[in-house]
C-alpha positions as CSV (number, residue, x, y, z in Angstrom):
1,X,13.4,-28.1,36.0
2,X,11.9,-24.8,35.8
3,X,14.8,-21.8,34.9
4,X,14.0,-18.5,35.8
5,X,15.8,-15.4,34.3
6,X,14.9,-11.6,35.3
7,X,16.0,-9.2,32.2
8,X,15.0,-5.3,31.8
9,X,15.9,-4.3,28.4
10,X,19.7,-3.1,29.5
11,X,20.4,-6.7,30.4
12,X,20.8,-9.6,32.9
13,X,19.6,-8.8,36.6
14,X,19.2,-11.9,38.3
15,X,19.4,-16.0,37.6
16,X,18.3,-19.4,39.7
17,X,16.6,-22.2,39.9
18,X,13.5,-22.5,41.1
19,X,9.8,-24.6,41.8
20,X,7.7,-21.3,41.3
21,X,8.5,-18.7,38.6
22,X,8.9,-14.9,39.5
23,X,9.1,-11.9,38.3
24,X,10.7,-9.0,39.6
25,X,8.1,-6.3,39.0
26,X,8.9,-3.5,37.0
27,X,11.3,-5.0,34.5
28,X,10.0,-7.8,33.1
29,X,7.6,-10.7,33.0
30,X,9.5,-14.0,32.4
31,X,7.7,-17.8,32.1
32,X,9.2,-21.0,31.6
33,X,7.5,-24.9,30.9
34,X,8.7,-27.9,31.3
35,X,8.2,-31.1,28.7
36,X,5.2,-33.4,29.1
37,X,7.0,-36.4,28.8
38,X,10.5,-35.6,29.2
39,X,12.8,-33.9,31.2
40,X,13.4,-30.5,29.3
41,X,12.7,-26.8,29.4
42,X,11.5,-23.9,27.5
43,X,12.5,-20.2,28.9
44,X,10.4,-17.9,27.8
45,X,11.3,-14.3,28.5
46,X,9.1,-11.5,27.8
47,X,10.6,-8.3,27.6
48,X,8.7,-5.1,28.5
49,X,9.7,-1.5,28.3
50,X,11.6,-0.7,31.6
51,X,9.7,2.6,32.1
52,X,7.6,5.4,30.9
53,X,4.2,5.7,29.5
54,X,4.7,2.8,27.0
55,X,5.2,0.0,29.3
56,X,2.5,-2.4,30.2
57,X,0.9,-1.7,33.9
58,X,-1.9,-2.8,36.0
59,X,-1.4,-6.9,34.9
60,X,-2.7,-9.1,36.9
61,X,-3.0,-12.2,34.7
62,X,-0.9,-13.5,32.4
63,X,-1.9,-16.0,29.4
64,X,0.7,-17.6,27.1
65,X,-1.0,-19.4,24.1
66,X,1.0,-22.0,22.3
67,X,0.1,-23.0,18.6
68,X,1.6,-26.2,16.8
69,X,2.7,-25.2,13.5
70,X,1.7,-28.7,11.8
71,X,-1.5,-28.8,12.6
72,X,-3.1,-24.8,13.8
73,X,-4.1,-26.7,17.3
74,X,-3.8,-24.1,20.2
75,X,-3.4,-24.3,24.0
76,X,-3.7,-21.4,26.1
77,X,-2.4,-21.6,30.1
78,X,-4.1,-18.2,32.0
79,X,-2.5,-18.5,35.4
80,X,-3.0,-15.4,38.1
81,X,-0.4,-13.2,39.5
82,X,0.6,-13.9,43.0
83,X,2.7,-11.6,45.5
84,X,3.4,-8.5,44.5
85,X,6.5,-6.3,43.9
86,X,9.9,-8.4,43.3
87,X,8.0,-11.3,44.9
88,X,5.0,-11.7,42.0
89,X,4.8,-14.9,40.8
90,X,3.2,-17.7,38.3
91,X,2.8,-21.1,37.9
92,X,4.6,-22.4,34.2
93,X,2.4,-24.4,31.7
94,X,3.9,-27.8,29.7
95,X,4.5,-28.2,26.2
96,X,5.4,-31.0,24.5
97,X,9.3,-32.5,22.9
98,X,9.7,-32.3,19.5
99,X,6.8,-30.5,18.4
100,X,7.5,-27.0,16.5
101,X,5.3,-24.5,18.2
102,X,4.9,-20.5,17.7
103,X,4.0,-18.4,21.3
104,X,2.3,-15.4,22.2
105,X,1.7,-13.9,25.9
106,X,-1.3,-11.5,27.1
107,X,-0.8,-9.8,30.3
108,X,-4.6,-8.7,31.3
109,X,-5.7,-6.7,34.3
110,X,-8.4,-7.2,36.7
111,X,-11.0,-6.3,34.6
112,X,-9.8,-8.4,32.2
113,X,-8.4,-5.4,29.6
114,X,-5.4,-6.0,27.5
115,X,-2.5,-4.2,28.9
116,X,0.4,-5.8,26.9
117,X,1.0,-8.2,24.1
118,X,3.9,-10.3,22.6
119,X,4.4,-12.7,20.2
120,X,6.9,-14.9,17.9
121,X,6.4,-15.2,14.3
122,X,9.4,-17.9,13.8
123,X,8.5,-21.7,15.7
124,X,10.9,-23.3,18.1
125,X,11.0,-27.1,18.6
126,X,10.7,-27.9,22.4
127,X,14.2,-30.7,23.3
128,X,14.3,-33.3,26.0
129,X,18.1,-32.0,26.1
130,X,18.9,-28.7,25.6
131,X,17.6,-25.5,26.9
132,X,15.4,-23.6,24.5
133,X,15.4,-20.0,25.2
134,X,12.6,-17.3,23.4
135,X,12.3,-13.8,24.2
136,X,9.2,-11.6,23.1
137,X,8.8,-8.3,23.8
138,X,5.7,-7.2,25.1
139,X,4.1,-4.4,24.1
140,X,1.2,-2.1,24.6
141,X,-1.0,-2.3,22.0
142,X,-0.9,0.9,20.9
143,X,-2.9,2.5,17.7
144,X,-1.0,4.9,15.0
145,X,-3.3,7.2,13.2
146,X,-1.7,8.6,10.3
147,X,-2.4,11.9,8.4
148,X,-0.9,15.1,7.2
149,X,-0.4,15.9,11.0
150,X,2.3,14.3,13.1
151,X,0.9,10.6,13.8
152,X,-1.5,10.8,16.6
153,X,-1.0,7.5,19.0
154,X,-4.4,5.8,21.0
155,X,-3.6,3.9,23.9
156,X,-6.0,1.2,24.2
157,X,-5.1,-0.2,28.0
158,X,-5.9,3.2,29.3
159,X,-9.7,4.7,29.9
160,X,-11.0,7.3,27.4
161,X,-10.8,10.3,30.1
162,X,-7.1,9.3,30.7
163,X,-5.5,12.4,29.2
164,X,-3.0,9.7,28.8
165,X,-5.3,8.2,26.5
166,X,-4.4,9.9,23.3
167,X,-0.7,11.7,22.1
168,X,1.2,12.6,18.9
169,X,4.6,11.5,18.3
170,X,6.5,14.2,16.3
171,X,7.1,11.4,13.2
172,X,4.6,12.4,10.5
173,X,3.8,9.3,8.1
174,X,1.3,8.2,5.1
175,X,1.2,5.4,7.3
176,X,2.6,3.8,10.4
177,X,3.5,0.0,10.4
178,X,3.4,-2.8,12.9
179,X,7.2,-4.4,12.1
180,X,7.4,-6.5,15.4
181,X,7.6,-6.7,18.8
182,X,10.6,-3.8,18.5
183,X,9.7,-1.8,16.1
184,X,7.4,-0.4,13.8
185,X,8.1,2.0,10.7
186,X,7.1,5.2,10.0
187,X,6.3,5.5,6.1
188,X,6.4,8.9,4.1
189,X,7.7,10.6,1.3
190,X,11.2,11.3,3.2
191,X,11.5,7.3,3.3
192,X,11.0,5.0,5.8
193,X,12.1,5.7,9.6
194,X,11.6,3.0,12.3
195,X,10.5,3.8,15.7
196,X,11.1,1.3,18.9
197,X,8.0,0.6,20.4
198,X,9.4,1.1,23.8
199,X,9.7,4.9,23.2
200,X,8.4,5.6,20.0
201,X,11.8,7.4,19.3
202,X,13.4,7.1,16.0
203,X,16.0,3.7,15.8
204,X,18.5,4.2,13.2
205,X,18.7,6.3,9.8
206,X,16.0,6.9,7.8
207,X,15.9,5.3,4.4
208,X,14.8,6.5,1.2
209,X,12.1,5.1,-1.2
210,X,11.6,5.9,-5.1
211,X,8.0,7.2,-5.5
212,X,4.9,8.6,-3.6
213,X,3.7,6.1,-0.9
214,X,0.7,4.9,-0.8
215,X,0.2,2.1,1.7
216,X,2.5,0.1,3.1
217,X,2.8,-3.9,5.2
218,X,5.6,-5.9,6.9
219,X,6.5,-9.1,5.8
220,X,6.2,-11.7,9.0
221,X,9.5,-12.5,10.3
222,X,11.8,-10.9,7.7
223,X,12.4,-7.3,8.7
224,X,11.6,-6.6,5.2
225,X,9.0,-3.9,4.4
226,X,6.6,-4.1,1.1
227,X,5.7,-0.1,0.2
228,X,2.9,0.4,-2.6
229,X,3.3,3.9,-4.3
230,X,2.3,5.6,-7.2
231,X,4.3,3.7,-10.2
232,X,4.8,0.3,-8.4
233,X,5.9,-1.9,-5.2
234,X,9.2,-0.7,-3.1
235,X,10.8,-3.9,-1.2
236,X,13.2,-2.6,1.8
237,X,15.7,-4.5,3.5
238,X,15.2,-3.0,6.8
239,X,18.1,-4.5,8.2
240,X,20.7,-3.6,5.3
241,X,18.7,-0.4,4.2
242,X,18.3,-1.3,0.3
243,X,15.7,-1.2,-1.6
244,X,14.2,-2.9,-4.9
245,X,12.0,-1.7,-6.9
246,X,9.1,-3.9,-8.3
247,X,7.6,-1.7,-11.5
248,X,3.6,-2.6,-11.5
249,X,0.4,-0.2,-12.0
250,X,-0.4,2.2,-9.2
251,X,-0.1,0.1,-5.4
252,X,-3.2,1.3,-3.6
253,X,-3.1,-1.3,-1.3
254,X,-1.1,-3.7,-0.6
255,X,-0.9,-7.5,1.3
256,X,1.2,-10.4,2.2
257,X,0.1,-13.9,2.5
258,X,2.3,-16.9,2.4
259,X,4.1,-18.9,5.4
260,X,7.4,-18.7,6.9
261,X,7.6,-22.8,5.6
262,X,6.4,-22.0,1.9
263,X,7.6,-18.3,1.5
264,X,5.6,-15.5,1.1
265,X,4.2,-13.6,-1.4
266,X,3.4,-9.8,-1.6
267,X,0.1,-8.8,-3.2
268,X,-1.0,-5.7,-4.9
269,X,-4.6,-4.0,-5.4
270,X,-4.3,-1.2,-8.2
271,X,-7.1,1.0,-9.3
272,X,-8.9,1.2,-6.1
273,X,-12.7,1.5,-6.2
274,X,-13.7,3.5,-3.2
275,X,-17.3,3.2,-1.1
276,X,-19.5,5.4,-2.5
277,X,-19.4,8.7,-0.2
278,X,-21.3,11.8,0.1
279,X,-24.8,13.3,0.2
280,X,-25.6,12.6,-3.3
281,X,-23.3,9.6,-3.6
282,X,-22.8,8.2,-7.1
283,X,-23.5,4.7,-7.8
284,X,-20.6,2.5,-6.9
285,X,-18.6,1.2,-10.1
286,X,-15.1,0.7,-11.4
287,X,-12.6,-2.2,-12.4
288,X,-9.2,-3.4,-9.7
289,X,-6.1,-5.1,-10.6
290,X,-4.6,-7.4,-8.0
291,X,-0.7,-8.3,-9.3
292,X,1.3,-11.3,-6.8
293,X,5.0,-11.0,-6.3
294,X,6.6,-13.8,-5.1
295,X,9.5,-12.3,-1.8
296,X,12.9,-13.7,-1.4
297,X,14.0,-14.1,-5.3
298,X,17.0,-12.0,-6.5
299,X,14.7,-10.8,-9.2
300,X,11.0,-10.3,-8.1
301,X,8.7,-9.5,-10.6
302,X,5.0,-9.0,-10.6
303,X,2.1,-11.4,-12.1
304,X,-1.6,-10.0,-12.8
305,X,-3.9,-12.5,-10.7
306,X,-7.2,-10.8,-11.3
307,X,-8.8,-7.9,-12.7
308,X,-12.3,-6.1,-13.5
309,X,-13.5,-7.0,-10.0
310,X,-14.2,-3.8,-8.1
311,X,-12.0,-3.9,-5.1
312,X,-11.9,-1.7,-2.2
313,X,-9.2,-3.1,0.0
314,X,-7.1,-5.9,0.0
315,X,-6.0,-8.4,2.3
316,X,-3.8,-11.9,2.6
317,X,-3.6,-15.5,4.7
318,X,-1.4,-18.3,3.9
319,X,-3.7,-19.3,0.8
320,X,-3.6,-16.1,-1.2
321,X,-5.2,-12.8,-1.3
322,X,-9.0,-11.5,0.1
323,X,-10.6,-8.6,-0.9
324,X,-13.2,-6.1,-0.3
325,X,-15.9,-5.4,-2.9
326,X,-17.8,-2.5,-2.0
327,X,-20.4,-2.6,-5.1
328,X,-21.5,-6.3,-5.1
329,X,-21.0,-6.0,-0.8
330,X,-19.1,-8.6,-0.2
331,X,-15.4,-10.2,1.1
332,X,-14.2,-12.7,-1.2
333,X,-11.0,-14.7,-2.1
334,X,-9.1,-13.5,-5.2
335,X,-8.1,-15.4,-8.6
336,X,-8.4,-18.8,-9.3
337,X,-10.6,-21.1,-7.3
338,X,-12.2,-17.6,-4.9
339,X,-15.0,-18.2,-3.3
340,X,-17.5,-16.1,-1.3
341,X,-17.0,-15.3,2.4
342,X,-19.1,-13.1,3.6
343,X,-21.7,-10.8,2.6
344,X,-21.3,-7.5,4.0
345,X,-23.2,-4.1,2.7
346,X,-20.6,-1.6,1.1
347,X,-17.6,-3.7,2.1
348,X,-15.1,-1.1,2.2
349,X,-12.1,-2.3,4.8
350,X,-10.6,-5.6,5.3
351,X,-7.5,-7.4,7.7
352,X,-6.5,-11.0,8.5
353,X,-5.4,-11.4,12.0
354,X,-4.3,-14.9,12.6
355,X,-6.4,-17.5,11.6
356,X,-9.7,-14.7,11.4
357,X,-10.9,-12.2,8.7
358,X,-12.2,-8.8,9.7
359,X,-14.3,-6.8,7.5
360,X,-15.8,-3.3,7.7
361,X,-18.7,-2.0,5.3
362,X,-21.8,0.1,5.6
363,X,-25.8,0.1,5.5
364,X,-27.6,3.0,4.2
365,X,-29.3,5.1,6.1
366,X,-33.3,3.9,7.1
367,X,-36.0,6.5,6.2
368,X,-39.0,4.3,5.9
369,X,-40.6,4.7,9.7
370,X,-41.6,7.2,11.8
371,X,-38.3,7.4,13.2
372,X,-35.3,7.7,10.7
373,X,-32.1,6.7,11.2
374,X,-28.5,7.8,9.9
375,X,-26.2,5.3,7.9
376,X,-23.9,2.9,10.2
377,X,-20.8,0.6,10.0
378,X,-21.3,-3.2,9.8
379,X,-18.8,-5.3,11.4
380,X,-18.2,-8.9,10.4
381,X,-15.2,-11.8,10.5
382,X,-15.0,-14.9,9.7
383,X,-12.7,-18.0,10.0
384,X,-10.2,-18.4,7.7
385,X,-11.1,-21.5,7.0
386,X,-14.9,-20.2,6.4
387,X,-16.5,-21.2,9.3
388,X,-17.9,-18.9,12.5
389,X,-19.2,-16.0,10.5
390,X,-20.5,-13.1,12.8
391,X,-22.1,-9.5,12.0
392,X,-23.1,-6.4,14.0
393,X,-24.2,-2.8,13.5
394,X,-22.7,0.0,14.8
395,X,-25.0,2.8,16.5
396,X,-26.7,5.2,13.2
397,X,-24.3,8.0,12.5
398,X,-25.3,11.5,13.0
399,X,-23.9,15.1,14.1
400,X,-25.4,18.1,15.9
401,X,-25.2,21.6,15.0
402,X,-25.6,24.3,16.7
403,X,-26.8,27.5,16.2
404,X,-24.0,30.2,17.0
405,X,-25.4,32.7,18.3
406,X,-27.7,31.0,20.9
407,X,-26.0,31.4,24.0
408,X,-28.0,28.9,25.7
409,X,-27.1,26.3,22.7
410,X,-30.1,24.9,23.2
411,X,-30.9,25.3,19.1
412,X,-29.7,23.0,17.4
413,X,-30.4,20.5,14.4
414,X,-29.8,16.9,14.2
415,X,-28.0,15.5,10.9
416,X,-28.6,12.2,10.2
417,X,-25.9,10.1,8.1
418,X,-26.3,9.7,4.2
419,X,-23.4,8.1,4.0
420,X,-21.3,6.4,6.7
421,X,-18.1,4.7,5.1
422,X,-14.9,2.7,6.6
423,X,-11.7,4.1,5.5
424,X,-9.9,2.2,7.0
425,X,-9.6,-1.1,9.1
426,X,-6.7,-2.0,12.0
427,X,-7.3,-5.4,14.5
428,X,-5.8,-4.8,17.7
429,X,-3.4,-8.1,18.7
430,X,-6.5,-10.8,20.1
431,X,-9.1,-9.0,17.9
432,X,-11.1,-8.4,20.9
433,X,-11.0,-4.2,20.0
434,X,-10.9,-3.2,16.5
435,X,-9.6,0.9,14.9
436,X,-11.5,2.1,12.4
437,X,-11.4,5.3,10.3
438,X,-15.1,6.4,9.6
439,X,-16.5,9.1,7.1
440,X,-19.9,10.3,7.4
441,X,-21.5,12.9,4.8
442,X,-24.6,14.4,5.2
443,X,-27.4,17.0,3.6
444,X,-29.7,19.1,4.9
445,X,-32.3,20.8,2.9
446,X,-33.6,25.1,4.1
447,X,-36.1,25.1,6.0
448,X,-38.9,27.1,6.0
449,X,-41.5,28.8,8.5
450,X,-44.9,29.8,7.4
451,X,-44.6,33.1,5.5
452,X,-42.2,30.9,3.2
453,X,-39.4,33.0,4.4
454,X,-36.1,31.0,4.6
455,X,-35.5,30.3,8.3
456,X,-32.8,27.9,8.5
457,X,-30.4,27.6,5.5
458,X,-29.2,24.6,3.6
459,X,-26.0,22.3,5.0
460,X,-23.5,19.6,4.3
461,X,-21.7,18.2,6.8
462,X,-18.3,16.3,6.5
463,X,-17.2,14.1,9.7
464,X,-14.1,11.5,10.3
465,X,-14.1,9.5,13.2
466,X,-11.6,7.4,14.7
467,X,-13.3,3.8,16.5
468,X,-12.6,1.8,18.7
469,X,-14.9,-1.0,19.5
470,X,-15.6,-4.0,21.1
471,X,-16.8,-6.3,18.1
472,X,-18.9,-8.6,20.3
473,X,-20.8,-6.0,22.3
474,X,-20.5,-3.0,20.3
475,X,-19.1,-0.9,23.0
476,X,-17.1,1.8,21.5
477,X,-15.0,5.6,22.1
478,X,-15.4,7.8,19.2
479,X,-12.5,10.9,18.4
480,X,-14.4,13.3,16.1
481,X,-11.2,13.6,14.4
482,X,-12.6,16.9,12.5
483,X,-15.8,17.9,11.3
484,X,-16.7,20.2,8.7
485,X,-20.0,22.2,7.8
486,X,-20.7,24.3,4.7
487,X,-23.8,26.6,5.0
488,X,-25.2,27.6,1.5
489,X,-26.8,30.6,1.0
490,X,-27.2,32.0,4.1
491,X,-27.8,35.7,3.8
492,X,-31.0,36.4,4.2
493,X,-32.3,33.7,6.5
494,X,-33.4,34.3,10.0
495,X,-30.5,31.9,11.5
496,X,-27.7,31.8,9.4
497,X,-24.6,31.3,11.2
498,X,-24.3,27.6,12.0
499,X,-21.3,25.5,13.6
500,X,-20.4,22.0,14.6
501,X,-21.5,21.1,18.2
502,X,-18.7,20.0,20.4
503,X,-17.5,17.0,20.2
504,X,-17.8,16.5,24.1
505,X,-21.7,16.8,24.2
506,X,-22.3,14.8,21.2
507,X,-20.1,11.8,24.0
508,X,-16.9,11.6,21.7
509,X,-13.3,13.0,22.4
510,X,-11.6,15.7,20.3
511,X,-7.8,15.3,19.5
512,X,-5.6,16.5,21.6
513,X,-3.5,19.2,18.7
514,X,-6.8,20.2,17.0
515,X,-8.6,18.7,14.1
516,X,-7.0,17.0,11.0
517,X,-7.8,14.3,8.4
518,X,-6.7,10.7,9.2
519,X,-5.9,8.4,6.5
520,X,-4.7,5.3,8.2
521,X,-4.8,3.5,11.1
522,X,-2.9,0.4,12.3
523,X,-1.8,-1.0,15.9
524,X,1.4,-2.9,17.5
525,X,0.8,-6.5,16.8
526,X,-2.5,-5.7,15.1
527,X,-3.2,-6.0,11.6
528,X,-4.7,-4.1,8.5
């Protein structure tokens, strides 16, 4: 028997029974399976926004991925969109009785982009005899970039030249996290405020936190929020609106790892060493602390699992804590028993999503040939379980300036990189785009024309970009998020006024309320 239910997010529209699923296009997309074995049925409803710019469009296939929870084994059933309007419909997959399973759903369009997402933290157990019923909402994957500005929002399903593609919501935040499917929470010194996802409009009272925040994570299924600030960890009840208060060293960063089966267990990274930056960078050197704090106790308190190890980021998966060392350039596990997994240059940013860690780090910048090139990001991941490493460069890093008082703008000079770093690290929901926060820094030296007089004067240059990129091909949009040049000594040269080229001709966008300096950067469903 295959049940079919037709919800928008106001309530019940429709019921029946029926040998084909449908949907009734635009309200929501809703899939059922029957057992393999036995009579039985799964309803799977997945709940979309019923209108406005945050609802997925343009689907035209829809996958639903099933996962046992005993063993990590996954099956994934892609089935096409027939029909359209109120008459689309799908075929439903089979899953088997008995067997505890978590679900997600991707809705895809023709060209095989991600337009929405959903997924369950919590299994369900497939009967022979009852009804099981599961509702996801589904989501576009949409990127927060946090700052001193109002958080700026990317909308990944849409082209770059969209002017749908970027927008701010008027929330400002430290930082902007993923809770679930409904919402995600806006973190700042006022407290935290959660937004739904399917209007980015505030849900509920704000509610206040002790101390500066710092970073911030959700705990997976618990509607519990773990905030790092400057004397220690802040855990909020989301749902009740308290707080506890966890005293440690400064949270810089901070991580969950555990399972819904064996608890979790909230991790901290204090005294954060960062990438070495600038145009005369200083060598790369300091000492991290990474405390555990086992969630769910009456009484939590916090437990020193490593320390000296220079850490630049700090991430978690069921077996414990991963970070980032930026010095030695690599990703490794943390305390007892860590091992190596992967050697990456100036490894600077790093998130688990699902069963895969994603890194971020740099190479210097390559002077030795004829033709120089600027500093880059490296990209790697690699299984969980260590196996299925991969790397890749990002294109060198430079920036053009221009001269300002050529009208033609045809003068201009190229500045390489000197130092390209990851600030930070998001993983869109099937790690197939990744966000990153970039800094580049770079010198210029006066130059000179034959009489020795001074023609063009000294510069440093400041840039942070905002990333998106495909991982496997390298295919990215850049937002020069602002960029900043500093001329030195500029009287007396025969060019002296110099500016930033604009961001169009150099092929990136510019944000849409004028520069600012992002901080973080994290995605519904993705992970940081």
């Amino acid at each position: 028997m295959i049940r079919v239910v037709v919800w928008d997010e106001a309530g019940l529209l429709a019921s029946g029974i029926v040998t084909r699923l449908r949907i009734a296009l635009p309200l929501v997309v809703v899939a059922t399976a029957c057992s393999v074995s036995q009579s039985g049925t799964v309803q799977l409803e997945l709940m979309l926004p019923p209108s406005g710019g945050l609802r997925p469009t343009g689907m035209t296939t829809v996958a639903i991925t099933t996962q046992a929870e005993a063993t990590g084994a996954t099956s994934v059933t892609t089935t096409q969109l027939e029909g359209s309007g109120s008459s689309m419909h799908f075929s439903a997959g089979e899953v088997a009785v008995g067997v505890p399973i978590t679900l997600s759903a991707e809705l895809h369009d023709a060209s095989g982009r991600l337009v929405g997402y959903g997924e369950v933290s919590d299994s369900i157990t497939p009967s022979a005899s009852e009804l099981v019923t599961v509702t996801i909402p589904v989501r576009k994957p949409i990127v927060f970039v946090s700052s001193t500005m109002p958080v700026t929002t990317i909308d990944p399903t849409l082209y770059s030249n969209d002017p749908m593609y970027e927008g701010t919501i008027s929330q400002s935040a430290v930082i902007v996290v993923p809770v679930d499917g409904n919402d995600v929470a806006a973190v700042s010194s006022a407290g935290v405020q959660l937004l739904a996802t399917a209007t980015n409009a505030p849900d509920g009272h704000a509610i206040a936190i002790s101390g500066t925040p710092l970073d911030a994570i959700a705990v997976p299924g618990q509607r519990q929020l773990v905030v790092g600030t400057m004397t220690g960890v802040v855990i909020v009840d989301l749902d009740a609106g308290t707080t506890t208060q966890v005293a440690t060293a400064e949270a810089d960063r901070v991580a969950v790892g555990g399972s819904e089966s064996n608890g979790y267990t909230a991790y901290v990274l204090s005294g954060r060493v960062a990438p070495p930056e600038g145009a005369m960078a200083a060598p790369c050197g300091g000492s991290s602390m990474v405390f555990a704090i086992a969630l769910g106790g009456s009484k939590p308190t916090a437990m020193q699992v490593s320390s000296s190890v220079p850490l630049a980021d700090l991430a978690a998966d069921e077996t414990g804590p991963i970070g980032a060392d930026p010095c030695d350039g690599n990703v490794s596990r943390i305390g007892s028993g860590g091992k190596l997994m992967l050697a990456l240059p100036g490894a600077a940013a790093v998130a688990v999503q699902h069963d895969t860690v994603w890194a971020a780090g740099s190479m210097p910048p390559d002077t030795s040939g004829t033709d120089p090139v600027g500093a880059r990001i490296v990209l790697a991941s690699i299984g969980t379980n260590g196996s299925s490493s991969q790397s890749t460069e990002l294109p060198p890093k430079s920036e053009t300036m221009q001269y300002l008082d050529d009208t033609s703008a045809s003068f201009a000079r190229t500045m390489r990189a000197d130092t390209e770093v990851p600030l930070d690290l998001a993983v869109l929901p099937t790690g197939d785009q990744l966000a990153l926060i970039a800094r580049m820094d770079s010198h210029s030296d006066a130059l000179y024309d034959q009489f020795n007089d001074k023609a063009v004067p000294e510069m440093d240059a400041t840039v942070h970009d905002i990333v998106l990129v495909d991982p496997t091909t390298t295919a990215l949009t850049r937002i020069r998020a602002n960029c900043t040049l500093t001329v030195t000594a500029s009287s007396g040269a025969e060019f002296p006024d110099w500016g930033c080229q604009n961001a169009a001709d150099g092929g990136a966008l510019t944000p849409p309320g004028g520069q600012y300096t992002p901080s973080a950067v994290d995605a519904v469903y993705g992970s940081r």
